[in-house]
Every structure is written in structure tokens, then in C-alpha cells.
N, C-alpha and C positions, 0 to 999 in steps of 0.2 A: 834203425836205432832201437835197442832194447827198451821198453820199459822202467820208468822208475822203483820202485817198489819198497823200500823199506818201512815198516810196521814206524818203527822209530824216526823216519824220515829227516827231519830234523832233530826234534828233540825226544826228549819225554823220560818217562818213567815210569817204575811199575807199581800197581794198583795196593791198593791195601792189602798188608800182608795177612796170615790168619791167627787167628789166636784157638790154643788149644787146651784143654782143660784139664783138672786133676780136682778129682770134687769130693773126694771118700771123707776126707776131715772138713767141711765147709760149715755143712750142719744148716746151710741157705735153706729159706723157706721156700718151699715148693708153691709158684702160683702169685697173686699181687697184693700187697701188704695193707692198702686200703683200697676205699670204694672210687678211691680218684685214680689210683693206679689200675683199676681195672678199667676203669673209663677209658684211660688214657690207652690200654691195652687193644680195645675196641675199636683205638683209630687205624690200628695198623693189621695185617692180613696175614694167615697162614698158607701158604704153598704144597699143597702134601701130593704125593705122588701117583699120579691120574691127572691131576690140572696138568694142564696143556699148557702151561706156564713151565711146569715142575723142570723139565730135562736142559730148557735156558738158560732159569737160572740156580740152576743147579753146578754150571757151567762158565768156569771163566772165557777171559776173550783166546788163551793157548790154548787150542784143542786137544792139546797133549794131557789135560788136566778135567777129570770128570769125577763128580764123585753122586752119590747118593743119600742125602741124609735124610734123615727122618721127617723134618719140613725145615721150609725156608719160610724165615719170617721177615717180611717186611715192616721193619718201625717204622709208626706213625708219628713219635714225638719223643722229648726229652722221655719222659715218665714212663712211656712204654718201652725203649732203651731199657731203662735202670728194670722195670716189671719183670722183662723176658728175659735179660739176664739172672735176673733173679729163679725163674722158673726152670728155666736149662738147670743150672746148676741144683736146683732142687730135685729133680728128675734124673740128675745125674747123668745126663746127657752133654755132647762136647758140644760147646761152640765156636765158631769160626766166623769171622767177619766180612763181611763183603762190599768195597766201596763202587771201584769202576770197574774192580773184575781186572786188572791186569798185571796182576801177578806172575813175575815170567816164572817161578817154578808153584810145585802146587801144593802152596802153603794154604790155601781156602778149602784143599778136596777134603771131604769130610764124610764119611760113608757111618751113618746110623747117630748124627747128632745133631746140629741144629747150625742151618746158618743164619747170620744175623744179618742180613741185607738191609744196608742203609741209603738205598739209591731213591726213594722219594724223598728222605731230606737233603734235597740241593739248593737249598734259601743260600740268598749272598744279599747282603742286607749291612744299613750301619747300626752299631747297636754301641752299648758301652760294658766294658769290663768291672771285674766285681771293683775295681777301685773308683769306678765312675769317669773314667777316661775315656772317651769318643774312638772307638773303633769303626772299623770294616770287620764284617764277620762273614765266613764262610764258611758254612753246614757238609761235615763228611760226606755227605754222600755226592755236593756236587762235584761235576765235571770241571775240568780245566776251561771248556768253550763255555761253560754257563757263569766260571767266574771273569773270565774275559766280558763277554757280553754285557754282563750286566754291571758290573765295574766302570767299563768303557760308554754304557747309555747313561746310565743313570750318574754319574758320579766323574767322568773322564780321570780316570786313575787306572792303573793294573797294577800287576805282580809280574816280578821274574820269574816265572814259572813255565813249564815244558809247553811246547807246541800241539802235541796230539791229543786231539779235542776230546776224545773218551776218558782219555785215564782221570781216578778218580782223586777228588784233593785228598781225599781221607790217606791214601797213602804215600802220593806224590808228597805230601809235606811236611810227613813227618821224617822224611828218608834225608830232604835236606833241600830237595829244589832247584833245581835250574832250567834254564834257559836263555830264548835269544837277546833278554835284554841283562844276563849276568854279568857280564862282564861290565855294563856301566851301574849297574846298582844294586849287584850282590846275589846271594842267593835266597828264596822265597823265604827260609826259617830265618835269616836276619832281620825280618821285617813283621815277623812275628810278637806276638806281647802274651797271649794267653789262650792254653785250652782249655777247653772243657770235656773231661772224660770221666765214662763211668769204668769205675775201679772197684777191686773186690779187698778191700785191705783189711785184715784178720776176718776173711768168712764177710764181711759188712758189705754191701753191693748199693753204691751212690755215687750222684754225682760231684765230682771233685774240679774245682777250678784255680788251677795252676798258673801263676802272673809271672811274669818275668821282676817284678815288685815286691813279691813276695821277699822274706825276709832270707837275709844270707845264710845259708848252713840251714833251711827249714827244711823240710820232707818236700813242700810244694815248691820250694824255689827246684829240687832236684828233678819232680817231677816234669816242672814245665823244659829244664832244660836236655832232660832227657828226648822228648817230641822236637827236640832243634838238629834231628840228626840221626835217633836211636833208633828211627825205623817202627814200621807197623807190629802191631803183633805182639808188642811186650809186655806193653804196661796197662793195656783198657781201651775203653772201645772209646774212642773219640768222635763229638759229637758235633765240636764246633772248635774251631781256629777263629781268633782276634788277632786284626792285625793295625797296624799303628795307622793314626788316619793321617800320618803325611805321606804314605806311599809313592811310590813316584807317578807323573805323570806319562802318558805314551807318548812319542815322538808323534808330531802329524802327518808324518811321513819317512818313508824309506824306502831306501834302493834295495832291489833283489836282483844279485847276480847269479848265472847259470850257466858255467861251461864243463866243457868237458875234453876228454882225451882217450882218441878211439883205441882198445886194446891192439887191434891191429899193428897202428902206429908203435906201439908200444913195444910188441913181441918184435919186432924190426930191430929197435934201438933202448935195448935194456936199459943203459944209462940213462936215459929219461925219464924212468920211474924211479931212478936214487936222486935223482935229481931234486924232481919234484918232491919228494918227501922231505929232502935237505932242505929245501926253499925254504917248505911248511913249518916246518920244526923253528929255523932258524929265524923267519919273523915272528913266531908267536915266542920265542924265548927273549926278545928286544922289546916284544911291543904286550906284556901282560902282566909287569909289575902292578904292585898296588896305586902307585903312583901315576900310571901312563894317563895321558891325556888324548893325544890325538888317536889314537887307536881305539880307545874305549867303548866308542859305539860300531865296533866291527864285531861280529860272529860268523863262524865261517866251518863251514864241515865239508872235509875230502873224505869222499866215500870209496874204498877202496876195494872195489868188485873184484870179485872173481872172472878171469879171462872171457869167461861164458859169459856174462853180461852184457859186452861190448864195448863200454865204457868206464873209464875213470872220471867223477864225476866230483866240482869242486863247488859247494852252494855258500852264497855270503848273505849274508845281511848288514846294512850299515845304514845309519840312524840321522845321518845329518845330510843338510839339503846339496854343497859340494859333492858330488860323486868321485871329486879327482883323486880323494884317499884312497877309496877304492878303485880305481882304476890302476892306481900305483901300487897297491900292494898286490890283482892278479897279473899283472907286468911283471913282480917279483918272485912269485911262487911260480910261473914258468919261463923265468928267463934261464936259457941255457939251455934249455929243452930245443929237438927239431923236430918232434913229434908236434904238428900243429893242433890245438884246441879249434872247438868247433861253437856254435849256436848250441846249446844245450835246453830244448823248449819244452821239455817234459820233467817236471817239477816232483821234488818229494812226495806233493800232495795227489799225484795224479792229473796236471791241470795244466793242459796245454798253453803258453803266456808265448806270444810272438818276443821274443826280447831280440829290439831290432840291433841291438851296439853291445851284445853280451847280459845287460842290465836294464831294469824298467825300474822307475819310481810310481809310487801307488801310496796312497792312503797307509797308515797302519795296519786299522783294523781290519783291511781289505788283503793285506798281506798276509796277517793273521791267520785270515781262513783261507789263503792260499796256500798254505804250510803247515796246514794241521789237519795231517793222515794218521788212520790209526792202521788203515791196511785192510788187507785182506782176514777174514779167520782163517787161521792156519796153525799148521803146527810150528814150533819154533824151540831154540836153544840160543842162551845169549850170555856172554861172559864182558868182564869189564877193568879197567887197570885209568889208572892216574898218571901220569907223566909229567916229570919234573923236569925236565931235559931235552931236547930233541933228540930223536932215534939214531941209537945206535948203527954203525953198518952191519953187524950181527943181527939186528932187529929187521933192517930195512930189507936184508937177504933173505931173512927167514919170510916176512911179507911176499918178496917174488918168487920163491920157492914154491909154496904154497897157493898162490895166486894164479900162476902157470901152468902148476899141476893139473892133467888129465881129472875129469870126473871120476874116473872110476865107475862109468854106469847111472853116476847119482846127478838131478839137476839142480846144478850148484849157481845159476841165473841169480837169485836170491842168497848171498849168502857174500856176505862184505865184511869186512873195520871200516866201520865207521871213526872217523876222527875229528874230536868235535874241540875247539877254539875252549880257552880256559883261562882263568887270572881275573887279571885289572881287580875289581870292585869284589870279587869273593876271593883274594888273597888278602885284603883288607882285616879280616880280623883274626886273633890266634887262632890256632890249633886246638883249644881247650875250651874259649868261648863258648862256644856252641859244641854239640855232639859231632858237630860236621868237621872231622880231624885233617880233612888235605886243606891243607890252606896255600899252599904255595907251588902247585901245579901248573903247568902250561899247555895241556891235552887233556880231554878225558878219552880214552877209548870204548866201544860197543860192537864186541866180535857178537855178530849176527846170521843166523841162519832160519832157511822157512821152506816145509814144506807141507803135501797134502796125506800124503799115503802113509799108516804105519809102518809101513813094510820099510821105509826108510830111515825110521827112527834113527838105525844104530847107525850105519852111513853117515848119517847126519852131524850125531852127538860127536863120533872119532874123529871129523874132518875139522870141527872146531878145536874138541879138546888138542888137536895135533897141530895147529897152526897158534892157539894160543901158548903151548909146553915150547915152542920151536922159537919163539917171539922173546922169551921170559926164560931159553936156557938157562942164561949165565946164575940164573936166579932161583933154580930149582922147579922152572916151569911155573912161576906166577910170580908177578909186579911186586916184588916185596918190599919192603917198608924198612927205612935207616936212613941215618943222619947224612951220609954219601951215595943214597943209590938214586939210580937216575928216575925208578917209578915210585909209586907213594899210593898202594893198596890197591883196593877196588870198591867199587858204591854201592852200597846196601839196597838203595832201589832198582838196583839191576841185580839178583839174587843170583847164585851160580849154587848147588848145591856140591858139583865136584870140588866146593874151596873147604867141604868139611860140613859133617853135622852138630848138633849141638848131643851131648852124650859122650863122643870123644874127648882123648886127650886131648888138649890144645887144639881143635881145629882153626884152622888158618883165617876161613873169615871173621874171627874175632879180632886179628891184630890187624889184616887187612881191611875191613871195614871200619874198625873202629880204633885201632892205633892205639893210644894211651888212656884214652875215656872208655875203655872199658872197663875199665875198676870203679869207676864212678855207676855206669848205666848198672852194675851188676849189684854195687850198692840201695841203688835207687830201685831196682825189683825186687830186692830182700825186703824194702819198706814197707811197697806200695803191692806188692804181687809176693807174697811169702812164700804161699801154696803154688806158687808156679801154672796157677790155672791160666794164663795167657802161655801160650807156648808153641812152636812150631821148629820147624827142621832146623832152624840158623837164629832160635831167639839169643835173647841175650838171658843167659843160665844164671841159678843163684850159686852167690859164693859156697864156695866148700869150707 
């Protein structure tokens, strides 16, 4: 039996995106404006190139992405934040931001400018908002597992937010959030109240606190709802997320099922891989209204390997102490199959679990960090689509097409669609709500690939790009967005740069990541980011 493997295992998302600068008209003061901003400057470290630190973090978690900048600066607190931003820009040097580093393309590489690394402030703490409202707050630079952790000791509460315990909140939540508990209680920026970012607005470098309170049609009410979905990168360096203190509670437990279904079986009896896909599609399009009940606490990802792997592999999670839902709904996604499923004991996470009946029940938090891989460091390419619908037989063909397909030399072990469970509780609100525009999906997809050697790069990048273009025919080769099509874009925290740069006409990731609110997010950077000094390959551009 192959190996688990995927970086993204279960869930996740990618790191904070970077921000890029334009400083010739800023006229910022070079260096820190009082004796207290210097103070505050002092708490935090510069990285220059010789420290044995330098070439780290200098380096996201995709190896494919390196750069060299002049130093990396670790902040030490709010005021050295606003200081060093202030001083880059004064020096006329680029900044770029850095939370958990996992940025699938390489919006952070920054070669002769300054990064702004925020990974000592990982405080997750309750505090209250400027209206005096009793929040939970969590500091950009922490991790997903330190705001697990400490949520779950001190406070017994989470967030719906990704499984893999690296990625960084700073950008995991501004892109929109998900994970295993979305489906019963939405996505991480619904549950959101207020950030706190530093912002450069006319040349002026401070911190700004954006409330979901703030006043309707205000600069700050746009600002905060821009962070509900706009993604990293656009608007300021975020320092801290408030999030409402009725959050939801964790289950005290949940079942984790693991099976699978051996390629072999598979190449035998073709029809059981349309099969299987029909099932998939065809429960989650019954059971992910806004309204569903019995379903609600089920999440569930078919990972859909490449023949090389050995396995098709299908992971659940389900949140109530009855397991029989669950045992009725993998009953359903292979019935009709004669391709037999097997014990599936090697986990997303890497973590061999005897599951003696297909499923084992466990603690939460114990599950938690049984499901939260970040992988290996490697190289990687990763593209992404929403589905409204369950797949097409043009879609499901183009899957075994390509799924079957010879290597061609390359080892394609690592390199899947993932297919992750969607709906119930983040179909819940409009479309326009929040920045997070799919509201009414019933899949997310995560075309995945990983490897170590350059030399593979281009092997790599064509074997996706051609299985994503081949999936997304009827559509011009990407998940396009309309009132009748059956996908609804792609997710900003999973960045693709083949969806278009920013610079071009109309590139595609604006309508597909952002659908209608892009007239809004491009308003709200004319406000708050004039000079366009947050900037990177796929920001969101000032209006023309």
C-alpha cells in the first residue's frame, strides 16, 4: 500500500499572500517617528544575509519559491509593525509579508527588499474590540495548531478553519477559511468581527481597526469586509483578527473514517470509478443545502490519485456520537461498485490508526492532530474550482483519462484532485456578504502535484495544467462562473497564477475568485491603498 501523502491532506490553505510596493510618491519617513517606536523597534530582529537563519527564512514552505532580500525583519509588536513599515518605505525598499510561509505561488519572493515576518506574534488570547465587545483574538502570525490548541485548553471553543497545522492565520483568514467543521458552522471569516491592520493610506503608515460595526458605506466598514474573503496582500499588513466570543464549541468527539479502493481494482472495471464519483457528487448535491440537518456534521474528501499511487482514497469526518450516518452514507458512495474497498490505516496525517470497522472514534482534539499534515518540503503546483453540481460524464472522463495516463517518465505518486465536501452552513449567507462570493457550491476541488528535483518542474506544471484544461473543456479550460454553469470560480487561497496576472486585460482570477465583489474590493484599495503599495501577481488592481 502506497503512502499517504498530500501537503493538503485534509484541508488547509495557503499562507499569507505578499504585498508589494511602489513608494516614489509616499514621501514616508525613513526610520521610527518617536522614541517609543524605536523602543518598540528594538523588540523585534533583523535577518541579514550571513545569519544562518537568513536562506529559511528567506524561504517559503514551496521550494519552488526563494528569494533574497535585503533582510528579514522579525516584528516584535504592534508599534514595530507600523515603525518598519514605515522605514521600508522610507528606503524605498519592497516589502512583502510573511505569516506561516505557505503561499502556493511566490507572492512573498522578494529579491533586494525587505520581508516583514510576522511569525513571533502568534498570541491567541481574549481581548475586546474598539467597541468594547468581548472577543477571541488571534495575532497574524499564529499557526492554525496554536490557535487550535490554545482555544481548545484554555477556553474550549475553535474555529472552522483548515487542518494543517503550519499554515499561517494571517492568511488562511483573510482568503475566507475552511474546513472540517464548515459545513456545520460556516466559514472562519463568518465568524469574524474585526481587524486590525497597518495601512498606508495617502503616504500616512498606522494602525487601522476595521469592525464589522463600523458604520454603513464607511471606509472601515469596506475595509473590514474586504479581510472577509479579499485575500492576503491587498490592503495591509494584518496584525490581529477578533473574532465574536460565541464561537462555536468542538464536538467531544468524532468518528474518522478511512477507506480506500485499490487502482488495480479499478483498471479492471472502469465503471467503478464513474461510479464512485456519481455516488459522491450525487450525495453531496442532496445533503449540502443551507438548511440540511442530518448531514451537517459530515466532511468528507475523495482523493483522487493518480494510478501510480495505488489507491483511491475516501477520508470522513463526522461529529456526532451515532456513527450509523456515517456508515450509510460510505454504503452509498460505493454502492454499485465491484471493485471491493479495503482498511485504509495510513491517514492524511501520516499516522498509522488500526481502524478495526473502516472508522475509529476519538476525542476531537486527538483527531485534530491526527489530520494536521503539512507534508513534506517540496516542490508543488496546485489549481482550484468550486462546483455547483455534481460532475459532469465529460468531467468524470476527463478524471480517468488523465488519471490512467502513463507517467511519461515523471513520478506522479503524489499528484491527485483532491475533492473536498462543501455547503450546509457556508451556503448560509449571500454571495455579496462577505468577500467570499461561492456561496452555493457543493465541492471544492485542489488539483495537486509534488515533487523534489527541478528538473521536473515543467513535467509537472503541463501534467496539471492538461488535466485541469481537460476537466473544465466545455468552459474554456477553467470552472467558470454564471448563473447556469455547473462550477462557480476558484479560491484565492489556493492562488494559480496560470488564471492571469494582475497587469492584464481582464485576467480571469478576478471574476473567478472574486465574482461580483470585485468592484467593491477595487473600490476599497483606491481608499485605503491609493499608491498601490500592497501589491503582488493576482492583487486586487486600482480602478482605471
Amino acid at each position: 500500500m502506497r503512502r499517504e501523502f498530500s501537503r493538503r491532506g485534509f484541508l488547509g490553505s495557503a499562507g499569507m499572500a505578499a504585498a508589494g510596493v511602489s513608494v516614489g510618491s509616499l514621501g514616508a519617513a525613513a526610520g521610527p517617528a518617536s522614541a517609543a517606536e524605536a523602543a518598540a523597534v528594538a523588540e523585534g530582529q533583523s535577518v541579514l544575509p550571513g545569519d544562518p537563519r537568513y536562506q529559511t527564512l528567506s524561504q517559503g514552505f514551496n521550494q519552488r519559491w526563494s528569494s533574497k532580500p535585503e533582510y528579514i525583519r522579525l516584528v516584535g509588536n504592534e508599534a514595530g509593525a507600523v515603525a518598519e513599515l514605515r522605514t521600508a518605505l522610507g528606503r524605498g525598499l519592497r516589502p512583502t509579508i510573511r505569516a506561516g510561509g505557505h503561499c502556493y505561488e511566490g507572492f512573498v519572493d522578494n529579491s533586494g527588499g525587505v520581508i516583514l515576518d510576522l511569525s513571533t506574534l502568534r498570541g491567541v488570547y481574549t481581548a475586546t474590540d474598539k467597541f468594547g465587545k468581548p472577543t477571541y483574538c488571534v495575532e497574524g502570525g499564529a499557526t492554525n495548531w496554536d490557535v487550535y490548541t490554545t482555544l481548545f485548553r484554555k477556553y474550549d471553543v475553535t474555529l472552522p478553519a483548515g487542518s494543517c497545522y503550519s499554515v499561517g492565520a494571517g492568511g488562511h483568514i483573510c482568503g475566507g477559511g475552511y474546513g472540517l467543521l464548515s459545513r456545520r458552522h460556516g466559514l472562519t471569516v463568518d465568524h469574524l468581527v474585526q481587524v486590525d491592520v497597518v495601512t498606508v493610506r495617502g503616504g500616512k503608515v498606522e494602525l487601522t481597526k476595521a469592525n464589522r460595526l463600523d458604520t454603513k458605506g464607511s471606509p472601515e466598514e469596506d475595509l473590514f469586509w474586504a479581510h472577509t474573503g479579499g485575500g492576503g496582500g491587498n490592503f495591509g499588513v494584518v496584525l490581529r483578527y477578533h473574532f465574536a466570543h460565541d464561537i462555536p464549541k468542538p464536538p467531544p468527539r468524532v468518528w474518522l473514517s478511512s477507506v480506500a479502493w485499490p487502482w488495480e481494482g479499478l483498471l479492471k472495471n472502469p465503471g467503478d470509478f464513474r461510479t464512485l464519483l456519481k455516488n459522491f457528487g450525487a450525495f453531496f448535491a442532496k445533503h449540502s443545502g443551507k438548511d440540511e440537518t442530518v448531514y451537517r456534521g459530515l466532511f468528507s474528501i475523495l482523493k483522487l490519485t493518480h494510478k501510480s499511487n495505488g489507491n483511491v482514497v475516501l477520508l470522513s469526518q463526522w461529529d456526532e456520537d451515532d456513527p450509523a450516518p456515517l456508515d450509510a452514507f460510505v454504503a452509498f458512495v460505493e454502492s454499485g461498485m465491484t471493485t471491493k474497498s479495503t482498511v485504509q490505516t495510513h491517514t492524511a496525517g501520516g499516522l498509522l490508526l488500526p481502524y478495526p470497522d473502516k472508522r475509529r472514534q476519538m476525542p476531537w482534539f486527538q483527531a485534530t492532530m491526527t489530520l494536521n499534515p503539512s507534508g513534506d518540503n517540496q516542490r508543488g503546483k496546485y489549481k482550484s474550482a468550486y462546483h455547483r453540481e455534481p460532475f459532469t460524464a465529460a468531467q468524470t472522463d476527463a478524471f480517468w483519462a488523465w488519471l490512467t495516463r502513463d507517467a511519461g517518465g515523471i513520478d506522479l505518486t503524489q499528484t491527485l484532485v483532491q475533492v473536498d465536501s462543501y455547503g450546509c452552513r457556508i451556503n448560509a449567507r449571500g454571495s455579496t456578504e462577505t468577500a467570499v462570493p461561492q456561496r452555493d457550491s457543493i465541492m471544492k476541488l485542489q488539483y495537486q502535484t509534488y515533487w523534489t528535483d527541478p528538473a521536473g518542474d515543467d513535467a509537472h506544471l503541463a501534467y496539471l495544467r492538461g488535466i485541469y484544461q481537460a476537466v473544465y473543456k466545455s468552459t474554456g479550460g477553467i470552472p467558470e462562473i454564471g448563473p447556469t454553469s455547473t462550477t462557480d470560480g476558484a479560491y484565492v487561497n489556493y492562488p494559480d497564477v496560470d488564471l492571469g496576472q494582475a497587469g492584464q486585460v481582464k485576467p480571469a482570477y478576478q471574476r473567478l475568485y472574486y465574482k461580483e465583489n470585485y468592484a467593491r474590493l477595487q473600490k476599497t484599495k483606491k481608499t485605503w491603498d491609493g499608491n498601490n503599495v500592497f501589491h503582488h501577481a493576482q492583487s486586487i488592481t486600482l480602478p482605471s
